[in-house]
C-alpha positions as CSV (number, residue, x, y, z in Angstrom):
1,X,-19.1,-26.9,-2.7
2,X,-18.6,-29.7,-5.5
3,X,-21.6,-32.0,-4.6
4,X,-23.9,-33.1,-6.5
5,X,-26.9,-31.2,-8.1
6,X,-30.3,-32.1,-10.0
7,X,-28.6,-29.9,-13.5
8,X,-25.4,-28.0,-13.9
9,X,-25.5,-24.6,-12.8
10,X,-24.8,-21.6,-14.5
11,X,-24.8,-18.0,-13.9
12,X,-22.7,-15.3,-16.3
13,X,-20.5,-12.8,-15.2
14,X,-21.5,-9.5,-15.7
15,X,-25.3,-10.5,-16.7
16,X,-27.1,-7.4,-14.8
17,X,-25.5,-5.1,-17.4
18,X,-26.2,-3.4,-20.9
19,X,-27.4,-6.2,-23.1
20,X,-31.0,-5.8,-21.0
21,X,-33.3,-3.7,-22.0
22,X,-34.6,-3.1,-18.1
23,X,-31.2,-2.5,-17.4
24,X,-30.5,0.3,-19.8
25,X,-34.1,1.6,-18.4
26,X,-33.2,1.6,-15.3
27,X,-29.6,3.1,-16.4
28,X,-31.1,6.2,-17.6
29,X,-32.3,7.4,-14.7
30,X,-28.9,8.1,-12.9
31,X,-26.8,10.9,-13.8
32,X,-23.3,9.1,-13.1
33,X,-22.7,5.1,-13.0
34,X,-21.6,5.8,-9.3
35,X,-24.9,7.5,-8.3
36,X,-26.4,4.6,-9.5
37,X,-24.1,1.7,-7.6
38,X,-25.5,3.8,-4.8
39,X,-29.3,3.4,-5.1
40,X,-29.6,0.0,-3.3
41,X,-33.0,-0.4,-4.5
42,X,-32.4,0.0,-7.8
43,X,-28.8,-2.3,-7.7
44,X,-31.7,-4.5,-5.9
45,X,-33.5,-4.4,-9.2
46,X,-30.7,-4.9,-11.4
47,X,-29.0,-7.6,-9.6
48,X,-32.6,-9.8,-9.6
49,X,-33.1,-9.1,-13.5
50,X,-31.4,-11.7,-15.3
51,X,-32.8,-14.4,-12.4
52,X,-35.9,-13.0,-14.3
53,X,-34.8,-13.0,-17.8
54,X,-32.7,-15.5,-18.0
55,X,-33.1,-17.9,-15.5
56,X,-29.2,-17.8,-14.1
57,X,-29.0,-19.9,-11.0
58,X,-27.2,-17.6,-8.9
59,X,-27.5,-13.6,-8.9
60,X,-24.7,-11.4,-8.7
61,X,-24.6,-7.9,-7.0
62,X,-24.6,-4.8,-9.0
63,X,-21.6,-3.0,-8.3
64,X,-18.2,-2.1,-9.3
65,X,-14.8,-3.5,-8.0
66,X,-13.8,0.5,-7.7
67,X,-16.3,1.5,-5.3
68,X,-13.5,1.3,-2.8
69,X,-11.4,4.3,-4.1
70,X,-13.3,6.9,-3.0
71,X,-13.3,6.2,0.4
72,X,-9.8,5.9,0.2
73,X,-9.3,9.6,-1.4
74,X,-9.2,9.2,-4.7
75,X,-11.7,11.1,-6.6
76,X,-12.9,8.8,-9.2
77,X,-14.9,9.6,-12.3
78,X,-16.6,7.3,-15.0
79,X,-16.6,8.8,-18.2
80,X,-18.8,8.5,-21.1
81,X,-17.0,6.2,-23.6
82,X,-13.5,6.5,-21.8
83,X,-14.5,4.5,-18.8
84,X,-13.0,4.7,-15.0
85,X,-10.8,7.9,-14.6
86,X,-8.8,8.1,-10.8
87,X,-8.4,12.3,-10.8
88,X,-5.9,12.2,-8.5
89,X,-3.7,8.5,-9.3
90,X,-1.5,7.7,-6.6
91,X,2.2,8.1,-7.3
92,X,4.7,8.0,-4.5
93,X,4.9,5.9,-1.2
94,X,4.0,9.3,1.3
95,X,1.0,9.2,-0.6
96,X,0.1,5.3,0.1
97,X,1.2,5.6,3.3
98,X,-1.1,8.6,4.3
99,X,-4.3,5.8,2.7
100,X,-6.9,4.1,4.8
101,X,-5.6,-0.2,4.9
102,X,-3.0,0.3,7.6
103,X,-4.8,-1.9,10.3
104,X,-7.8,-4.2,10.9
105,X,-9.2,-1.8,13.0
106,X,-8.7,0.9,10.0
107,X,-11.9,0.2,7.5
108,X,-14.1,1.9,5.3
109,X,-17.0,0.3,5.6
110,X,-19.2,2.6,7.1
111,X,-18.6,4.1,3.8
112,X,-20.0,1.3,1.4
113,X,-23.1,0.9,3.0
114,X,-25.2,1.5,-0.1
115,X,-23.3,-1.3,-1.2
116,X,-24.5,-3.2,1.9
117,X,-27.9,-2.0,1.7
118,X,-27.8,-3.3,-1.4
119,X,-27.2,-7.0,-0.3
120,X,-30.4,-6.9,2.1
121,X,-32.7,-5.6,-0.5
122,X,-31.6,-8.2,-3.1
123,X,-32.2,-10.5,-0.6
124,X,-35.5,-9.4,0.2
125,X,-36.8,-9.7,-3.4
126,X,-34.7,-13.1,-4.4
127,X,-36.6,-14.7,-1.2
128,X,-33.9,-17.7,-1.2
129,X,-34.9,-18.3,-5.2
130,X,-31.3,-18.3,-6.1
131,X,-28.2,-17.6,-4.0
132,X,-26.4,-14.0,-4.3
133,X,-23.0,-13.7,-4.8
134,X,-20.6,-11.0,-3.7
135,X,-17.8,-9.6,-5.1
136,X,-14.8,-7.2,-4.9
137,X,-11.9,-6.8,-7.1
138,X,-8.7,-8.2,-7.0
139,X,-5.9,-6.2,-4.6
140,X,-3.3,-6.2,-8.1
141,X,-6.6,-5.1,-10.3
142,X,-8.0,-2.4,-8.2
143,X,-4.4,-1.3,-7.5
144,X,-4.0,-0.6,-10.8
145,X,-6.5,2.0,-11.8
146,X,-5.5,3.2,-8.6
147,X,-1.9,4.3,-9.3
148,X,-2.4,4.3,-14.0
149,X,-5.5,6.7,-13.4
150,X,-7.7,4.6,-15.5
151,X,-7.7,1.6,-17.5
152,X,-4.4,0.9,-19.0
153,X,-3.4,-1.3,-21.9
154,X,0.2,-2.0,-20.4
155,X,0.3,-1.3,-16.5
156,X,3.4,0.6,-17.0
157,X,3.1,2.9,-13.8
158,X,1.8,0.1,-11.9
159,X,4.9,-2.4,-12.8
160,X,7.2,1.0,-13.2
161,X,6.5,1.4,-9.1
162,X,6.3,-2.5,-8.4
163,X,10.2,-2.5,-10.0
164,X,11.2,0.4,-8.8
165,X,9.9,0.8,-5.3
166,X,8.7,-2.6,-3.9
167,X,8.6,-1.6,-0.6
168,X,5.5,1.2,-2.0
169,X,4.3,-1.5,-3.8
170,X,3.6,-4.1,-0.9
171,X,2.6,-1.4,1.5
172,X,-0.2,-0.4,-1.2
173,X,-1.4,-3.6,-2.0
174,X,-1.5,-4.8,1.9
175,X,-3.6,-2.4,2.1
176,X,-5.7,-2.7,-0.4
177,X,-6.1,-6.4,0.7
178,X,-6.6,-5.5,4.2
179,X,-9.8,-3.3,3.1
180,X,-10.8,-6.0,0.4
181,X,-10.9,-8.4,3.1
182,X,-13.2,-6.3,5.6
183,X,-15.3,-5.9,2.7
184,X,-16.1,-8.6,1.7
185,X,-16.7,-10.4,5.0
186,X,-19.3,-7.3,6.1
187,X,-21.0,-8.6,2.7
188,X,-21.1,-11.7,4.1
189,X,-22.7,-11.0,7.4
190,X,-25.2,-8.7,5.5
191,X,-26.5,-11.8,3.5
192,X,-24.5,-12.8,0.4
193,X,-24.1,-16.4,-0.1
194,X,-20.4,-16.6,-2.0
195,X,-17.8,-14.1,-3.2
196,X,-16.0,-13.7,-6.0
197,X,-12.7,-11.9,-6.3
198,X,-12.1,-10.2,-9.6
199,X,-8.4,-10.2,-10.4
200,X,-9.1,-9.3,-14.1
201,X,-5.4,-7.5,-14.8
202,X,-3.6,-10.8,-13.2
203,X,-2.4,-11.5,-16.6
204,X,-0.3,-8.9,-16.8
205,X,2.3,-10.7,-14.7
206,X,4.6,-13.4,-15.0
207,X,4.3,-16.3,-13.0
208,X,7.7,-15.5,-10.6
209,X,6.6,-12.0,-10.6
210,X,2.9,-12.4,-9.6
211,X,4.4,-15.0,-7.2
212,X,6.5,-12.3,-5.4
213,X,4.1,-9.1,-5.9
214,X,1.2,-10.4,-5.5
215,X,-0.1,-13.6,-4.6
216,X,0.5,-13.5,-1.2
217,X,-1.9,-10.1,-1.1
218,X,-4.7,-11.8,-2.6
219,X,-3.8,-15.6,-0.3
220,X,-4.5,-12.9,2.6
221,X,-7.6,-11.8,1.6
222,X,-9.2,-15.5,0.5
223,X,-7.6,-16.9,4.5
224,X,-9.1,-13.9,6.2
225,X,-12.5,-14.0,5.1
226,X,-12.4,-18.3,5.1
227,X,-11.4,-17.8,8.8
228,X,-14.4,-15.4,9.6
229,X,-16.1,-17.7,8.0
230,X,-15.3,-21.3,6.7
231,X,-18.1,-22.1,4.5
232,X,-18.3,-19.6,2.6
233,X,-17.4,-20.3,-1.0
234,X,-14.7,-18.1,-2.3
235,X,-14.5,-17.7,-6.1
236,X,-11.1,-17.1,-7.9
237,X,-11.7,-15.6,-11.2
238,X,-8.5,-13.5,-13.5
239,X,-8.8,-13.1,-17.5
240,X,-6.0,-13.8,-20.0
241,X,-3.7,-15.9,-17.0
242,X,-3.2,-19.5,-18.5
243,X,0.3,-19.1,-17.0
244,X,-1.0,-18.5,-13.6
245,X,-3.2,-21.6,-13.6
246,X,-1.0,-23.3,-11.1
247,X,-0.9,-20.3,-8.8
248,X,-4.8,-19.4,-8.3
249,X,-5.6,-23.1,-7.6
250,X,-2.7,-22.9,-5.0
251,X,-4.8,-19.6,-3.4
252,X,-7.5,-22.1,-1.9
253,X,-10.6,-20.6,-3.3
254,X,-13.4,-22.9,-3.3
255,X,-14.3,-22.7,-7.5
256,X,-11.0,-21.1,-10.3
257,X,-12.8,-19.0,-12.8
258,X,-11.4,-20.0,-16.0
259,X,-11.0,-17.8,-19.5
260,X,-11.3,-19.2,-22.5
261,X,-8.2,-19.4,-23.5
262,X,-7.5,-22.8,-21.4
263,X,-9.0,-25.8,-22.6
264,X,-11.3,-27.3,-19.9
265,X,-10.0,-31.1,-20.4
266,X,-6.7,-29.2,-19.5
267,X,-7.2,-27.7,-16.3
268,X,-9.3,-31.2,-15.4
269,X,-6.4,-33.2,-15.6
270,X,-3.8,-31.0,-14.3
271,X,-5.9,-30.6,-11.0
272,X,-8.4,-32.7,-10.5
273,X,-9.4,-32.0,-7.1
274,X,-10.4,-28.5,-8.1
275,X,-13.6,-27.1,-9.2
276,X,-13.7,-24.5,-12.0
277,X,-16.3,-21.9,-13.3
278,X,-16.2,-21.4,-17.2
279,X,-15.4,-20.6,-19.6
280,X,-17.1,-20.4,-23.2
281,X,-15.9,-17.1,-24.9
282,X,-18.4,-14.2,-24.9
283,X,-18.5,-13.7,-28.2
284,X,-20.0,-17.5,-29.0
285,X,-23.2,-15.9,-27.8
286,X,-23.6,-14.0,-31.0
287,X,-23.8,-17.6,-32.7
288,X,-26.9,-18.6,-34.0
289,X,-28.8,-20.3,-31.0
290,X,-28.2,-23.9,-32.5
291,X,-24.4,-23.7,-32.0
292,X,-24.5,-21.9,-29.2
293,X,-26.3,-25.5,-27.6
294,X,-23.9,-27.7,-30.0
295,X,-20.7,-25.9,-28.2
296,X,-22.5,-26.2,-24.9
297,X,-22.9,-30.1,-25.5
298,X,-19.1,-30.3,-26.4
299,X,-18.6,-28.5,-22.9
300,X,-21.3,-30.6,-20.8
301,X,-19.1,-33.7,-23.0
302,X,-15.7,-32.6,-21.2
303,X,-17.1,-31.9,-17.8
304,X,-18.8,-35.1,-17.8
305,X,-19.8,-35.8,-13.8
306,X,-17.0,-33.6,-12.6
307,X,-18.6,-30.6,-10.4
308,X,-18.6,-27.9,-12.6
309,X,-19.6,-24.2,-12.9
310,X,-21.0,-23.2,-16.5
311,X,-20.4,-19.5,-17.1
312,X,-19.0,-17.5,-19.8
313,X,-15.2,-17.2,-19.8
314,X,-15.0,-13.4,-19.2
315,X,-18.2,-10.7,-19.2
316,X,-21.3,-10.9,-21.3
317,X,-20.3,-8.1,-23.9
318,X,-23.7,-4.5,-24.2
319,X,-24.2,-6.0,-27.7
320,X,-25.4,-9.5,-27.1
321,X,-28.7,-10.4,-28.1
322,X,-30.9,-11.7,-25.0
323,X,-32.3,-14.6,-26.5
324,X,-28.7,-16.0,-27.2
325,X,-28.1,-15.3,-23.3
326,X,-30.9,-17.3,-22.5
327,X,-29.9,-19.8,-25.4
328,X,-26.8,-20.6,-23.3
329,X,-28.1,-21.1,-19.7
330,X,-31.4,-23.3,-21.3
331,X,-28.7,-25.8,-23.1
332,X,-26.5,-26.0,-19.7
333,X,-29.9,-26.8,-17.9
334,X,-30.5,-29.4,-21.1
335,X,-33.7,-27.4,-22.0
């Protein structure tokens, strides 16, 4: 991680999604989003398209950061225009502590093995083109549509039991990262070449209280799967956490996904040492393709010859036109 390459790489979170038109095909033919995320040959298919469309320089697996809550009892639902919805949200610590997490012997990953299947056939059709990244979400981020019952605009249950009832709190998120960690180091031995962890809600906190609540949760899942295996590269990535800078590069992950709300000369001089993944807002890519490469020039400008990850500061938004996608990774290749 960090040496030197022939042209800046780039891939875009999110980019086997709605803006493709053979994603959307594909799409159609699954009753639920979940029936789909378990059709490895078809998350196979998705995960390869934007290689193909695009020409990203890494692929990313198709999947969801929620697949997780089913095995642990929660009956989970995505809903047509309303998104993730947990039927039956956790509430109460005799609830938590009845959950699968408790142990390293206590996993689910029997499971996920769509999800794993899923890695080999991706494999199989990317025939070492690019390398495939894993991912899972964040312990906080996952927790949270665990115990709200959905998305949520303020985390008010979440933070209600993290104030009120710490000792829940912990024992939830411990185990959260316990089955985060086991996770993502089975994707590993099944054939991913990195993982990211997805800490999108992060932002939420302040920086004492993600220090106390939940830091150390996430540190535990980066040190478990860097000591199963130590060359793997871990990627860090939370949206709307300038705050929190600081603490993710203390985490130790290999690359710090940055949003676009911190300027890149910024988080270059306040850590030089680190490499970072980012972060042009989504919505520059509904720009005309001209300044879309003129804002990629001022970027490539900043980064200079510092080892750095070109991406998107947050997820390529269903309405963006292809050919600015493909506008974005051509100027970071300088095509």
């Amino acid at each position: 991680m960090g040496r030197p390459v022939g042209r800046p790489p780039v891939w875009i979170m999110r980019q086997a999604g709605r803006y493709l038109p053979d994603y959307r095909r594909v799409r159609k033919l699954f009753p639920s989003f979940l029936d789909f995320c378990r059709s490895p040959e078809h998350v196979a298919e998705v995960t390869v398209q934007p290689v193909d469309h695009i020409g990203v320089d890494a692929a990313i697996l198709f999947s969801d950061i929620l697949v997780l809550l089913p095995p642990m009892g929660l009956n989970l639902e995505f809903v047509e225009g309303e998104g993730p919805v947990v039927h039956n949200p956790v509430r109460d610590a005799a609830t938590i502590a009845a959950m699968p997490g408790g142990g390293d012997h206590d996993d689910i990953n029997a499971e996920l093995d769509y999800v794993f299947q899923g890695v080999r056939l991706t494999q199989r059709d990317l025939k070492g083109y690019v390398p495939l990244i894993g991912f899972a979400g964040g312990p906080f981020t996952v927790a949270s549509y665990m115990v709200e019952g959905g998305s949520s605009k303020e985390l008010a249950r979440l933070k209600g039991l993290m104030f009120s009832d710490p000792k829940a709190f912990h024992m939830l998120l411990t185990k959260v990262s316990n089955l985060t960690a086991a996770y993502l180091i089975e994707q590993v031995r099944q054939g991913v070449d990195a993982v990211t962890i997805m800490d999108s809600w992060a932002g939420y906190l302040s920086p004492a209280d993600y220090r106390t609540f939940v830091l150390p949760h996430t540190l535990s899942v980066i040190r478990r799967v860097k000591a199963q295996f130590p060359q793997i590269p871990v990627i860090h990535y939370a949206n709307g956490a300038p705050t929190l800078l600081r603490d993710f590069v203390s985490l130790g992950a290999d690359v710090v996904g940055l949003d676009w709300r911190v300027e890149l000369q910024d988080a270059f001089k306040a850590h030089p040492g680190q490499t970072f993944q980012g972060n042009l807002d989504p919505c520059y890519l509904f720009a005309p393709p001209e300044k879309i490469r003129e804002r990629v020039a001022e970027m490539k400008k900043v980064v200079g010859n510092r080892p750095h990850i070109f991406n998107l500061g947050h997820g390529i938004l269903p309405q963006t036109p292809v050919e600015n996608a493909r506008a974005f990774v051509d100027a970071v290749h300088g095509e």
